[in-house]
C-alpha positions as CSV (number, residue, x, y, z in Angstrom):
1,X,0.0,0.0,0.0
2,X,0.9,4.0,-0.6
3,X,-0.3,6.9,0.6
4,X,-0.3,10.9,-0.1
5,X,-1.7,13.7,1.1
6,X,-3.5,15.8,-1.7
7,X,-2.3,19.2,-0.4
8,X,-5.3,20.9,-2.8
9,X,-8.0,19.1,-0.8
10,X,-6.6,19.3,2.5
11,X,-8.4,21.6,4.8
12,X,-5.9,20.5,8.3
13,X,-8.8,19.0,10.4
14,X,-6.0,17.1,12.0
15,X,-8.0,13.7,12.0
16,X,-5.7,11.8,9.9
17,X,-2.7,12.8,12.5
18,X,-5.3,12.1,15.2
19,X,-5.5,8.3,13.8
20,X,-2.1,7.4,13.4
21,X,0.7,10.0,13.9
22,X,3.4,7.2,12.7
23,X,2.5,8.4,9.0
24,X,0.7,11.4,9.0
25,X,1.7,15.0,10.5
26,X,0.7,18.7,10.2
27,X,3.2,21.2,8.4
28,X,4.0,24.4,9.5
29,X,1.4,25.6,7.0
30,X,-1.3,24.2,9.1
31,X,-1.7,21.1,6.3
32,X,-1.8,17.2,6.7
33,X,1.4,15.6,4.9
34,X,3.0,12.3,5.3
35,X,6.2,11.6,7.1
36,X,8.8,10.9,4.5
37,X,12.5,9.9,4.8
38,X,14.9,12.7,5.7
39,X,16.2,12.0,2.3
40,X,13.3,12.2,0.7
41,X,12.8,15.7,-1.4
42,X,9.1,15.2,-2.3
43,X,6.3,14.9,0.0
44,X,3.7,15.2,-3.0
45,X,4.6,11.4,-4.2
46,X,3.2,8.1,-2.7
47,X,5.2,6.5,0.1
48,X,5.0,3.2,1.2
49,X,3.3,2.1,4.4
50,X,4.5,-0.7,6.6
51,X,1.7,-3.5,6.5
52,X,1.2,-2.8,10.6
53,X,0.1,0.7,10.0
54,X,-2.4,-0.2,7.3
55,X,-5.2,-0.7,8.6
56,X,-4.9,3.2,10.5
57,X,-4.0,4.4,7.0
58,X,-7.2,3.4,5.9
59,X,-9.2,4.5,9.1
60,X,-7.7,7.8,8.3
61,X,-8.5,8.0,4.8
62,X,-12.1,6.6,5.7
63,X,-12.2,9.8,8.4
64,X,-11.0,12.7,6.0
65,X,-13.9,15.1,5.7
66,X,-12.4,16.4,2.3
67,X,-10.5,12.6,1.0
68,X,-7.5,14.5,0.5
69,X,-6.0,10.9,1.6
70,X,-4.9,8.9,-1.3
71,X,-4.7,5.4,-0.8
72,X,-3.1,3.0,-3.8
73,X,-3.5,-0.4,-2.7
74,X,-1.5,-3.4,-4.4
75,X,2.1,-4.8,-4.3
76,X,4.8,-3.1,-2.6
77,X,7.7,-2.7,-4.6
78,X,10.7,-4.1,-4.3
């Protein structure tokens, strides 16, 4: 599964952050984005999520008021 924040859509309710923090955070623009890899220059792309945190991914995307959440399901890749 990957996830991205559609920064056009998002309104910063907060709920997504709410639901599981280990992904999901608020910029200093007041926004929902998810936590990428220091290394990592875009936070507009889809990042992978850890099969634990899945099931809050989707609770979170389910709980957007606006489904600014993208969620791809399918393979990971390798």
């Amino acid at each position: 599964m990957k996830v991205k924040v559609n920064k056009d859509a998002c309104i910063g309710c907060g709920a997504c952050a709410a639901i599981c923090d280990e992904i999901f955070e608020i910029n200093d623009e007041g926004l929902s984005e998810v936590k990428v890899e220091e290394n990592s220059e875009n936070k507009e792309e889809f990042v992978s999520v850890k099969e634990e945190l899945q099931d809050e991914v989707r609770d979170a995307a389910d709980s957007c008021p606006t489904g600014a959440i993208e969620v791809e399901e399918g393979q990971e890749e390798e």
